[in-house]
N, C-alpha and C positions, 0 to 999 in steps of 0.2 A: 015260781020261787027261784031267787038266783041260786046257783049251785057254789057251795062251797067252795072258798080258795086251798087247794089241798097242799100247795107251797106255804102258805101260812101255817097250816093246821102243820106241818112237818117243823116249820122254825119254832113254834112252840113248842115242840117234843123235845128238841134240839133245846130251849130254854133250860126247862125242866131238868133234863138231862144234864146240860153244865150248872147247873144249881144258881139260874141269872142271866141278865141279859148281855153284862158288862163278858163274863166269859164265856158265852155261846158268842158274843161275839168276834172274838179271838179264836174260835174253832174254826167257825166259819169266816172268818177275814172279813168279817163285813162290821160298819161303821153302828155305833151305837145308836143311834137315831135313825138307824134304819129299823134295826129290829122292834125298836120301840115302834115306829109309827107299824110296822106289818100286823105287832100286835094288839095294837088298838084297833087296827081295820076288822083282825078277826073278832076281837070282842062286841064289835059295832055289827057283824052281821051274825053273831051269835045273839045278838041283843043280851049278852053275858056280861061278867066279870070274871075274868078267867084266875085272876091272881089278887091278893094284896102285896102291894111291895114297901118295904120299910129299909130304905139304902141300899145295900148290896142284896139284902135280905128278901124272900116272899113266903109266902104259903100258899097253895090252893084254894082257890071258894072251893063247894060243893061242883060248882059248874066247871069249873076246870080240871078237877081231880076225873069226868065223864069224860071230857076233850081231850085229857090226855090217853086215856085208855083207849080210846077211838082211834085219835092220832097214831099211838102205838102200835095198834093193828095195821093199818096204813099203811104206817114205815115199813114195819117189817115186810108188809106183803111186797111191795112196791122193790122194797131189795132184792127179799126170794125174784121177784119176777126178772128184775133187772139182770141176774147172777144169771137163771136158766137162758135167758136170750142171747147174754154174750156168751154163755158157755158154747148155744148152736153156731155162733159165728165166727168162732177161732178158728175153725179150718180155713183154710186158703182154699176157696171154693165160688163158684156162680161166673157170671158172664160180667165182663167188663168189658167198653167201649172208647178206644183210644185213636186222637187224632195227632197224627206229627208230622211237622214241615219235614220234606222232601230235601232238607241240608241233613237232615239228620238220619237219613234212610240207612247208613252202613251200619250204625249200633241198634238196627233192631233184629233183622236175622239174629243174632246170637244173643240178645237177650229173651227175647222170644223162643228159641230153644232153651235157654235154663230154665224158662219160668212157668213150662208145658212140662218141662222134666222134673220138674222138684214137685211142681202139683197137679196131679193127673186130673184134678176136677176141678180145674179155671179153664175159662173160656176167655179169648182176648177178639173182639173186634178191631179192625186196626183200616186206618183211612189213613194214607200217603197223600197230605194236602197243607199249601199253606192260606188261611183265611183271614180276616179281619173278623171276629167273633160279632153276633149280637149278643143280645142281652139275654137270649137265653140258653148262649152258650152251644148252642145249632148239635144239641141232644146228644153229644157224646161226656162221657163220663171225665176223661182225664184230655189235657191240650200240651203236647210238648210244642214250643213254638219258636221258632227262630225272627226274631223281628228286629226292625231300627224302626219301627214307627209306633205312635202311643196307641194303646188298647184301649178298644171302648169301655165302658162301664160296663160290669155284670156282679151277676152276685157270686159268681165266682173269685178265690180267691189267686192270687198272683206268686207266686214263689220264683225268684230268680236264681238263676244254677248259676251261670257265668258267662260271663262276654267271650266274642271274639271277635277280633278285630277285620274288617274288610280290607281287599288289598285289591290293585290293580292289577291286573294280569292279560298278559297277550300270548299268541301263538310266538314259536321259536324266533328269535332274530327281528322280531317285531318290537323291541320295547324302544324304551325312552332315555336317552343318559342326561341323568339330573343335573350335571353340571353345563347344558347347554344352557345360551342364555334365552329365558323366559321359563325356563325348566316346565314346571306342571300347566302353564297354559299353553304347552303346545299341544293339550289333548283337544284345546276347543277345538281343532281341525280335523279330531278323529272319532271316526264310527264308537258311540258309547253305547257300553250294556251294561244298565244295572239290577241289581236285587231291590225289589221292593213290590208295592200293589199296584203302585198310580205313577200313571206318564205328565208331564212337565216337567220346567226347569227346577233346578235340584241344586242346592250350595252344597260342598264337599269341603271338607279340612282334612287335609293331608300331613299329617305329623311325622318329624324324623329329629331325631336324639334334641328335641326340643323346641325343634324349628317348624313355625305352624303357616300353612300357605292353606285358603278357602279360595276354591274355585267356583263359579257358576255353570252348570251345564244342561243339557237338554237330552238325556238321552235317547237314544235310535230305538230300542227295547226295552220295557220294564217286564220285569216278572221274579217272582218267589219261587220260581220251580229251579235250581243248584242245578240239575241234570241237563237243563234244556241252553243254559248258559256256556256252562262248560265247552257243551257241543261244538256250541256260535263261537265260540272263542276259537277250537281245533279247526271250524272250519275257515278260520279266518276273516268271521266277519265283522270283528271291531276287538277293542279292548272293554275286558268285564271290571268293573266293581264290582265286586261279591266274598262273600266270608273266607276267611283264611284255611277253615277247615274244607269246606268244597276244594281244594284245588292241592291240598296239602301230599296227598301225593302223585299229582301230576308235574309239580312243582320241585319235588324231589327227584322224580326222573329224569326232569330235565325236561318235558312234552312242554311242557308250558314255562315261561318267566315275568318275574316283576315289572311290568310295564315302566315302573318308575325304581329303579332299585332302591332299599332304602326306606321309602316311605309308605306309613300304613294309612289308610281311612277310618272314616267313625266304624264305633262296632254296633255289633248285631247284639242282641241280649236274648240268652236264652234260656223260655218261663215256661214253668210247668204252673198250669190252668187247672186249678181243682176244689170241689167243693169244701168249707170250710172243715178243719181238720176235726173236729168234734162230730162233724155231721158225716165223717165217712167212716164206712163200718174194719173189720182190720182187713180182708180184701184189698178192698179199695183203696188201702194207706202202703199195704205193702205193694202194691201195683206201683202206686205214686213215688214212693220213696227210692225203688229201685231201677223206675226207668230214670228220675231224675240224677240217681247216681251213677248210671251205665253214659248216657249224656254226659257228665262231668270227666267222670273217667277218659272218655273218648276226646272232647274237645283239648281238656288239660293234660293229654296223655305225654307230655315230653315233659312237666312239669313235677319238681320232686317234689315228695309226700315233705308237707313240714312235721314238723315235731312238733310234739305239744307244747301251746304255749306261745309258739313264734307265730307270726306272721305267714301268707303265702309266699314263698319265696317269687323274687322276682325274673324272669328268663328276656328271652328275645320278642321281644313286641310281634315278629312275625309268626310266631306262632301260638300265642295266645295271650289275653289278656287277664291278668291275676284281679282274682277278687278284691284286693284293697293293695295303697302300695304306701310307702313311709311318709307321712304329712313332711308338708315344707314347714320351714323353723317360721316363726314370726316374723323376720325379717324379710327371708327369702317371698312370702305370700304377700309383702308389701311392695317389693321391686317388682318383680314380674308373675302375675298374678294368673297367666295366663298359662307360663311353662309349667309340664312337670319336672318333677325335682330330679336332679343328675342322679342315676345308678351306680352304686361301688360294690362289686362281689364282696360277697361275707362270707368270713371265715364258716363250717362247718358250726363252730361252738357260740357262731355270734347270735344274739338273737336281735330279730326288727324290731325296734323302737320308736313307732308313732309315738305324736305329741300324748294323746288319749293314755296311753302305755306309760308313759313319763310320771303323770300326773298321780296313775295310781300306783304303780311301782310296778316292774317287771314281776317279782316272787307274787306280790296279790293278783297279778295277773295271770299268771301261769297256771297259779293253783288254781283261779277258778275257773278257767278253764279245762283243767285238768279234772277237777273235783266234779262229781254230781249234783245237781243241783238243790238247794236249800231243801229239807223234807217237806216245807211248807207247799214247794209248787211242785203244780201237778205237771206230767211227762207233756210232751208236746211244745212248738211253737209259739211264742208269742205272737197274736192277734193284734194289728194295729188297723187299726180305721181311720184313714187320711182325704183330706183335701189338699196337699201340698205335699211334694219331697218324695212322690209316688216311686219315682225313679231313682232315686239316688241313698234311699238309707240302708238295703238290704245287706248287700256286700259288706259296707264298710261298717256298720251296725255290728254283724256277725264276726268278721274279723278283729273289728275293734275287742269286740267282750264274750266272742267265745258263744255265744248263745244265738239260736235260730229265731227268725222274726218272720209271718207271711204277714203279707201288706196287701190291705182293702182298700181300693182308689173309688170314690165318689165326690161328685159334688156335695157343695155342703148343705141344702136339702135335703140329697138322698141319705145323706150320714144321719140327718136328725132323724129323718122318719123310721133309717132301720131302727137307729137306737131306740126310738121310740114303740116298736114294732115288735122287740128283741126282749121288752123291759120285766118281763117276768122269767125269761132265761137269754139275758145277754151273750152273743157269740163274740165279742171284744174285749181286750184285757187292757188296751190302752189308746188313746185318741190324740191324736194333732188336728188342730181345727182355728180355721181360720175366723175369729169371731170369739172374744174373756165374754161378751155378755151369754152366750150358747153354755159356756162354761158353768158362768153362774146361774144359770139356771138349771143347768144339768145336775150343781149341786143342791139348790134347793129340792129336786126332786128325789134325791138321796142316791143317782146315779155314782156317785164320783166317790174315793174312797179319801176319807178327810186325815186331817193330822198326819200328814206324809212329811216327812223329814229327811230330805235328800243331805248325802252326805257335802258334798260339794255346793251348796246353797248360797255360800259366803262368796261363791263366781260370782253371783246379780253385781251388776253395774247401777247406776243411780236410776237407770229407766227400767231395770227388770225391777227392782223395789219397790217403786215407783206401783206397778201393776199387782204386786204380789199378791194373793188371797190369801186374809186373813184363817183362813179353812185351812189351809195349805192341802187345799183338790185339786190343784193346778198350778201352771208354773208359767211366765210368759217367758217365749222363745224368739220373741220379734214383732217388730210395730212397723207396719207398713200404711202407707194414704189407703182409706177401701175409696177415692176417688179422687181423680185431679181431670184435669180440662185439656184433652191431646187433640189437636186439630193439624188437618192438611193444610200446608202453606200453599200449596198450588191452586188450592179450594175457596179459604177464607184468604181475603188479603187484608183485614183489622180483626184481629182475637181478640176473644172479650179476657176482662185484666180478671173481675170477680165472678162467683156465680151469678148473682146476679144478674149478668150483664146478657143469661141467656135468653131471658124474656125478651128480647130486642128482636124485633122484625125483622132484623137483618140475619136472624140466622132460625126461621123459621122452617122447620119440617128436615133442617141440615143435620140435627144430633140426635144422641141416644146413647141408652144406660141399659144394665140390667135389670133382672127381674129384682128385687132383695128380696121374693118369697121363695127363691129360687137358688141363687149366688149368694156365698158367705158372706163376703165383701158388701152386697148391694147394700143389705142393710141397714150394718153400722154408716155408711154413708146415708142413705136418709134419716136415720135416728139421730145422725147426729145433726140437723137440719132441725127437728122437731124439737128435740132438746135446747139448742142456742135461741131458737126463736121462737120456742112455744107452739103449741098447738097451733093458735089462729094463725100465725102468720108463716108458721110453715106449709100448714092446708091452701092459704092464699098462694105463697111461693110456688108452690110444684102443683098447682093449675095451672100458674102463669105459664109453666114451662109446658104442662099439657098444650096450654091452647095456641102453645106456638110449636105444637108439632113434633114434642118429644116422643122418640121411637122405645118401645121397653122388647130387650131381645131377651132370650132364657139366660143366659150367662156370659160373663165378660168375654171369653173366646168368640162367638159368634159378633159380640160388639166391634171387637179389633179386624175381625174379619170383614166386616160392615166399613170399616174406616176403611181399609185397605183397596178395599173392591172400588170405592168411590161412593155407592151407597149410600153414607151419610158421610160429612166432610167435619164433624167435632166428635167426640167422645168423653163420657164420663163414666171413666175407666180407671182401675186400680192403679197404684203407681209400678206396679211390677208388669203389669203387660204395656203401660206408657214406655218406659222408659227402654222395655226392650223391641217393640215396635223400633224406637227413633234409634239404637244401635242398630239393628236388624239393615236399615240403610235400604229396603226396598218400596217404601215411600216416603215423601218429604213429608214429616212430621216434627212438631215441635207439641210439647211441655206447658202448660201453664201452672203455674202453685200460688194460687192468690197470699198476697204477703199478711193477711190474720190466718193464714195456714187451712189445710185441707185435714176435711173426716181421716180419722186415723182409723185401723183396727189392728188390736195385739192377736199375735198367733200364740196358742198355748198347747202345753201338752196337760193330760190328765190320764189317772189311774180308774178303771170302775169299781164299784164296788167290791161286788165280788169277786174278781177274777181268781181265778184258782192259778196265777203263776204272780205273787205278789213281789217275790224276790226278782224277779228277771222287770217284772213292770217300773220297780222302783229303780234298776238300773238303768230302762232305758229312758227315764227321765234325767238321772245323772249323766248320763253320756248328752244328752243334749243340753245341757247345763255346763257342757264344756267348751273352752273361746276354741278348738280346735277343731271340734263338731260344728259348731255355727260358725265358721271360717270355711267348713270344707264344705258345708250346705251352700252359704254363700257362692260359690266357685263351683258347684255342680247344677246343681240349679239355675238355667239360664234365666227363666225368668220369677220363679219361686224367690229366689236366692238374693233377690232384692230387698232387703230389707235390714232396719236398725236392730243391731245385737245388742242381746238381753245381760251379757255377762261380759265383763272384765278381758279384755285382752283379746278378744274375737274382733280380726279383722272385718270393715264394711266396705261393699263392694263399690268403687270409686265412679260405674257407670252409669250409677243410680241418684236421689236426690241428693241434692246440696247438703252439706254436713250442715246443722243449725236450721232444718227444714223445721216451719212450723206445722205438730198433728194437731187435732183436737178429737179428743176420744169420749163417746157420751158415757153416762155412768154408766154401768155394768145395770145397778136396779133398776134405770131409767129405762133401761133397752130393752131388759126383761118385762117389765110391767107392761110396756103400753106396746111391745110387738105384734099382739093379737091386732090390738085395735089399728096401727100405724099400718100392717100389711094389707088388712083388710081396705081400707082407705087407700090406699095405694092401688091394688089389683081393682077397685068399685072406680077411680077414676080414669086410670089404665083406658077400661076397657067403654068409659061415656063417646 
């Protein structure tokens, strides 16, 4: 006999108890039709009738008024149990396991003495190391990490504390004066060492009060260990790239100087790795919370405390880099799209006024920031789960609106399966996903929390309307190709004009796609294949392309990496990794956009149902409904960042497709219906 759903038997209690389902469901933040169908499930495996309902109105049968006195013992027990468990775990107590990059070695002696001092019954395991994580996260508890390289997938989540900028540095009387002529390319002649995991050549941008020079280089050393660079540096054996706080006081005494004065490199990002907030007991949060904030303290320590309200104040790029800094005006992001915006000190009483900030008003902003959050949402971070913008919303998110956000990075496979994985206690409060049909179907399943009414809604431009669900469970935030046609010119010397045209012997066993049971994007691009041309002659179409030798890789990154290597010499690949492959400038690659236009896919944000932080989830749907927010995505996002804006007055990025590019995007229900059956067919002929 299946065993009772004892979350159902608890939302019925919960019914009863709001006298309805219309206001259990406002207790519980969850959508009417959610509760409704949970309740019919449990009536369906009670073989019951639990209620008669007449409008707002019900009564008991006989069988319900049983269910609910059951229920009610349930509840109650299930509390009492809950209450005595977290009462044994409020002490700051047990062993915890913490890894942290070797840049960060000065702030732990002394937090490590307060943190053995204030609780004599923690235990801290501690490993001085920087790693590239696998997926299960290589068994330690918490990851303080100092990185510039992307983080593999885990189910660990990602919180960023703050950048700092890398700089070059040499021993005494060894630097560089920028005003020589070739300035930063006179390092190609000198011994390089830099911070990182992996040896080859390395593109660098070197920024100074606006002026941006990208060098190519080959370092002599690569390594993540701060200490051992340092060394090489005193002993004179080349110039380092490495973070601005390793050398921060070497640099002040004068042992060491700016190789290049002036100008700083990309920076480092520095991420505390820990399991999802919910799932760590108060130990483990207070561990987390406090090394991450001994880290901030330490890297931004020349940085003044802002005041509530404002912005992080902005300092000297040499010594650290501010969580978010004042958007460029709309004009300014249309001239040069590339500088950031000129610095003016602020008076003490001034406050920073980002566009975001404008929009809703300084006093609404302050306050809420100032103010605690709505009673509705519960204590802790917002939980986002992305396939896109992994890198680039936390800081400015948080600065923008005053509220904290950890960010889940998965492809968009892994995103469905957790979610699907998660569906009887969701760990997510809000999703960006590259893929409106994954949407709609998230809300058919009554994942997505409906009738959302974003303040700022009246942003959409003619193409976010365009997409909008009528549900209002989601919102589109950008329409990108999920495929266009990128071939080697040194490879192919006649590209074909249509898809079509890859049936052609002439470019037999040379191309390859994603997986789409795999890749957001794959998809919508073959759905939208089956859609235009129907079953039959879509199944005929992509055999044709089988039996001339189409390659299927897991995800569009390996695809581009495939093009790149020489591997295969076409791709049918997204327009966002097309088009920043052909900037990138490291092979000759060009673009095809058949003129009836390529498979489109919209990226959307969505709320879940339940989320227990519904006031912070609905803001951070407004904030990305704002043309400043997809202006600054655009321009941070090197290759994410490609794509048509969904609202009014959000610049698009100019080194992307043709403005008037044609998409074509399959319906939403088309793509939901028949994905079972299209992937399946897809992976069964893959693999003939």
């Amino acid at each position: 006999m299946q065993m009772l759903d004892l979350n159902d038997l608890r939302l019925f209690v919960h019914i009863v108890d709001n006298q309805g389902i219309l206001k259990a469901g406002r207790a519980l933040s969850l959508p009417k039709s959610t509760i409704s169908r949970r309740l019919a499930a449990l009536e369906d495996q009670l073989k019951s009738r639990l209620m008669v309902r007449s409008g707002e109105g019900f009564r008991l049968t006989p069988a319900g008024e049983r269910a609910y006195r059951a229920g009610r013992i349930v509840t109650d027990a299930a509390s009492t149990a809950e209450a005595d468990l977290l009462a044994e775990r409020d002490e700051i107590s047990g062993r915890v396991s913490v890894s942290v990059s070797t840049l960060l070695e000065p702030i732990i002696a002394p937090w490590l003495a307060e943190m053995t001092s204030r609780h004599p019954r923690l235990s801290i395991a501690l490993d001085m190391a920087t790693r590239d994580l696998d997926q299960a996260g290589d068994g330690f508890d918490l990851h303080l990490l100092a990185h510039d390289w992307e983080l593999r997938d885990s189910a660990l989540i990602q919180r960023r504390i703050c950048r700092n900028p890398m700089m070059l540095v040499a021993h005494q009387g060894k630097g560089i004066d920028p005003s020589v002529q070739g300035g930063a390319e006179v390092l190609s002649g000198t011994p390089l060492l830099a911070y990182g995991l992996s040896l080859g050549p390395r593109r660098f941008d070197l920024v100074d009060a606006g002026e941006r020079r990208q060098i190519a280089l080959d370092p002599r050393v690569v390594t993540a260990d701060t200490r051992s660079l340092v060394a090489l540096v005193r002993a004179g054996a080349g110039i380092a790239l490495l973070p601005e706080y390793a050398v921060r006081s070497a640099l002040s005494s004068g042992e060491l100087v700016e190789a290049i004065p002036g100008w700083a490199g990309p920076s480092v990002t520095i991420s505390l790795l820990s399991p999802p907030r919910r799932l760590m007991n108060p130990t483990l949060r207070h561990v987390a919370d406090t090394l991450g904030a001994a880290a901030k303290s330490a890297i931004l320590e020349r940085q003044p405390l802002p005041k509530a309200g404002q912005g992080v104040p902005i300092g000297r790029t040499s010594d650290f880099i501010q969580l978010s800094s004042a958007a460029l005006s709309q004009s300014g992001r249309a001239a040069e799209p590339s500088r950031p915006a000129p610095h003016t000190p602020k008076r003490e009483s001034e406050t920073e006024m980002n566009t975001f900030t404008k929009a809703i008003g300084a006093a609404a902003l302050t306050a809420a920031i100032a103010a605690p959050a709505a009673a509705q949402d519960a204590s802790g971070p917002l939980v986002l789960y992305t396939n896109d913008f992994e890198g680039v919303i936390t800081d400015r998110f948080e600065a923008d609106t005053g509220r904290e956000i950890d960010v889940v990075q998965m492809s968009g496979g892994e995103i469905l399966a957790r979610i699907a994985a998660e569906a009887s206690n969701p760990q997510w409060d809000v999703l960006i996903f590259n893929g409106s049909y994954s949407f709609h179907g998230l809300d058919q399943q009554g994942q997505l929390l409906q009738g959302v009414e974003p303040a700022n809604l009246d942003n959409l431009n003619e193409l976010g309307r365009t997409y909008l669900a009528e549900s209002r469970s989601w919102f589109p935030i950008g329409l990108a190709a999920s495929c266009v046609m990128l071939y080697r010119t040194d490879l192919i010397e006649t590209p074909p004009q249509s898809f079509a045209d890859l049936a052609d012997p002439a470019f037999n066993g040379m191309f390859g796609m994603a997986d789409p049971a795999v890749a957001a994007p794959a998809y919508p691009c073959v759905a939208e294949f089956f859609n235009s041309l129907g079953q039959e002659e879509a199944e005929a179409y992509f055999t044709s392309l089988f039996d001339n030798g189409l390659r299927v890789f897991r995800t569009n990154g390996p695809v581009g990496q495939a093009l790149s290597s020489g591997d295969i010499a076409l791709a049918l690949i997204t327009s966002q990794v097309a088009f920043s492959l052909k900037a990138a400038g490291e092979v000759p690659v060009e673009v095809v956009w058949p003129e009836d236009g390529a498979p489109g896919v919209v990226r959307g944000v969505g709320i879940q149902a339940q989320t227990a932080r519904p006031e912070a989830a609905k803001a951070f749907v407004e904030w990305l409904l704002e043309p400043a927010t997809q202006t600054y995505l655009g321009e941070a996002a090197p290759a994410d960042g490609l794509f048509e804006p969904t609202v009014t007055g959000a610049v698009r990025r100019a080194d992307g497709p043709a403005e008037g590019s044609v998409y074509r995007v399959a319906p939403d229900d088309f793509a939901v219906a028949n994905e079972a059956a299209i992937k399946t067919w897809f992976a069964d002929r893959a693999l003939d």
